[in-house]
N, C-alpha and C positions, 0 to 999 in steps of 0.2 A: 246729908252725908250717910246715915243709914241706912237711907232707903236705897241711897245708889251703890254700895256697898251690896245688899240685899238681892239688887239688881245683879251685880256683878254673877255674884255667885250664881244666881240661877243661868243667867247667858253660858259661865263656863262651863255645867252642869251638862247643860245644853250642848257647847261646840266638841266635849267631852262625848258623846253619843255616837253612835255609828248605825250606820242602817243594817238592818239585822237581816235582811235579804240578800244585798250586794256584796256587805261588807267594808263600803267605803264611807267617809264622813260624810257627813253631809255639810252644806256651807258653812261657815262657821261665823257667826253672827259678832261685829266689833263687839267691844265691852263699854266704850263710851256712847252708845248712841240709845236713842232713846227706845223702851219699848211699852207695845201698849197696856193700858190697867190692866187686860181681862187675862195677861200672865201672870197676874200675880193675885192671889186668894186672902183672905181675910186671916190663916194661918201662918200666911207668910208676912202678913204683914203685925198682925197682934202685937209679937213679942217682942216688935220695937216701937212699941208708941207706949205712951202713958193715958191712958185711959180710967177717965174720973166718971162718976156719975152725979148727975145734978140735977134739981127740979128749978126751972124755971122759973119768974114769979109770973102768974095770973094778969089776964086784963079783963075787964069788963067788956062785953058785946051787947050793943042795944040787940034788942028781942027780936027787932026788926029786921035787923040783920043775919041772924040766924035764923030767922024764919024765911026769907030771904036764899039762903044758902040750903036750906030744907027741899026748898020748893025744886030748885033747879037741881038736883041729887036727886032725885024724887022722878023729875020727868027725865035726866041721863039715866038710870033704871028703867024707865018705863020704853027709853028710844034702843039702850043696849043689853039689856038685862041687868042680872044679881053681879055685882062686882067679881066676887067670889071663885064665879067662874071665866072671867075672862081673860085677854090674852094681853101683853104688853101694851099695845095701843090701846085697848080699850080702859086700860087702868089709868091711862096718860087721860082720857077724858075728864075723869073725877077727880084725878089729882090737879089737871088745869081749874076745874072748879074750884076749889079751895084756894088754889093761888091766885085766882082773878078776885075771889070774895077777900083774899089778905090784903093785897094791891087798893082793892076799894077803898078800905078799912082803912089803910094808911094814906092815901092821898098819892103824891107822887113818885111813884115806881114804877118802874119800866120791865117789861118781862120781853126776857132773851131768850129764843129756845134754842136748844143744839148748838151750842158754843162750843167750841173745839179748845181744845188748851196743850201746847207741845211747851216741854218743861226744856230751860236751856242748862242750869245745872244739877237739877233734876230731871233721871233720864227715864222718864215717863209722861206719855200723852193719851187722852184721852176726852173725851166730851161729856157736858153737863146736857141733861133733857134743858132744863130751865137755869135762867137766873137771874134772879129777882135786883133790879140796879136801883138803890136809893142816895142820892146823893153821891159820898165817896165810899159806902156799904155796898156789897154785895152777899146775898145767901144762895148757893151754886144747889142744885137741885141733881137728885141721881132720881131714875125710877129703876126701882128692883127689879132686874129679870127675872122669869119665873121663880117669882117669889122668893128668891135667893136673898135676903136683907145684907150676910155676912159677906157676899161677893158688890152687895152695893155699897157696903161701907168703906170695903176695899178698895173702889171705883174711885168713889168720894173721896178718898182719903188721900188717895195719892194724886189725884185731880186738884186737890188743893195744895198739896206740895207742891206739885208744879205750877199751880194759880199763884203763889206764894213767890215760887222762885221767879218767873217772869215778870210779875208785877213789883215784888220787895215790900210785900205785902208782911206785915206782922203777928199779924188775924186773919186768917178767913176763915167764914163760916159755911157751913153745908147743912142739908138737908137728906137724910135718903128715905125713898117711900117706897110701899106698894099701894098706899090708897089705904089699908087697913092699919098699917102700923108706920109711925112716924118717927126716926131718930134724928137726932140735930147734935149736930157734930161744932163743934169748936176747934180751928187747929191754929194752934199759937208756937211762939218761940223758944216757949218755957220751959227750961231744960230740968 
């Protein structure tokens, strides 16, 4: 409800505008229909969520497996270079690294790339890179464009509103990365 409220506002913001050349509106975009994440910023979305911070608890990783996950990082560097400096895809490389060594690690899961999600009372659509299906679990993966984390949480955020709203989902969880820094998102009911 407040995101499509949030929504609202910015479409009339929007059908509110005039072309500054012509002088005439330009189309004017319904208020009920869906639009996609990448109009909406991390700014706009903030001030209506509740946002806690948490640490995780730990697991144990045999050695093996980390050594494992070294080696193959190690030679994606060596086939694309230093992470640091790459472009979207190639950050998608090292980030599937880690999600096929999590996938291992846990036994059965399925990885989904590029899943599209159009929200029905949630009027936002957008796509996950990945997502990770276990059982009746799912964690919806964002990769950060150019390193932008706060426009990927944004992504994430309301990609799971609308995961939320289609499926009647109570939980879902997210992920957004750039390969270097990792947030994991939680979005629940709890008002």
């Amino acid at each position: 409800a407040a995101i499509n409220a949030l929504i609202r506002r910015k479409v009339e913001k929007e059908n509110a505008k005039t072309n500054h050349g012509i002088g005439k509106k330009r189309k004017n975009r319904d208020l009920d229909t869906t639009v996609p994440y990448s109009s909406l910023s991390w700014s706009d979305i903030e001030p209506i969520l509740r946002m806690e911070s948490c640490t995780p608890n730990s697991s144990t990783i045999a050695d093996d497996d980390v050594k494992s996950l070294h080696t193959r990082i190690a030679k994606l560097r060596e086939y694309y270079g230093e992470v640091h400096t790459g472009k979207g895809v190639k950050r998608l490389m090292f980030i599937a690294a880690v999600i096929e060594t999590v996938c291992r690690l846990l036994g059965d899961v399925k990885i989904l790339v590029e899943e599209d999600v159009h929200g029905n009372n949630v009027y936002v659509h957008g796509r996950f890179e990945f997502v990770l299906k276990r059982r009746d679990k799912r964690i919806s993966i964002v990769g950060a464009k150019r390193d932008d984390i706060e426009q990927g949480m944004a992504q994430n955020v309301t990609d799971l509103e609308a995961l939320s709203d289609v499926e009647g989902l109570d939980v879902a969880y997210g992920i957004v990365t750039n390969y270097l820094e990792w947030i994991f998102i939680i979005d629940d009911d709890v008002a």
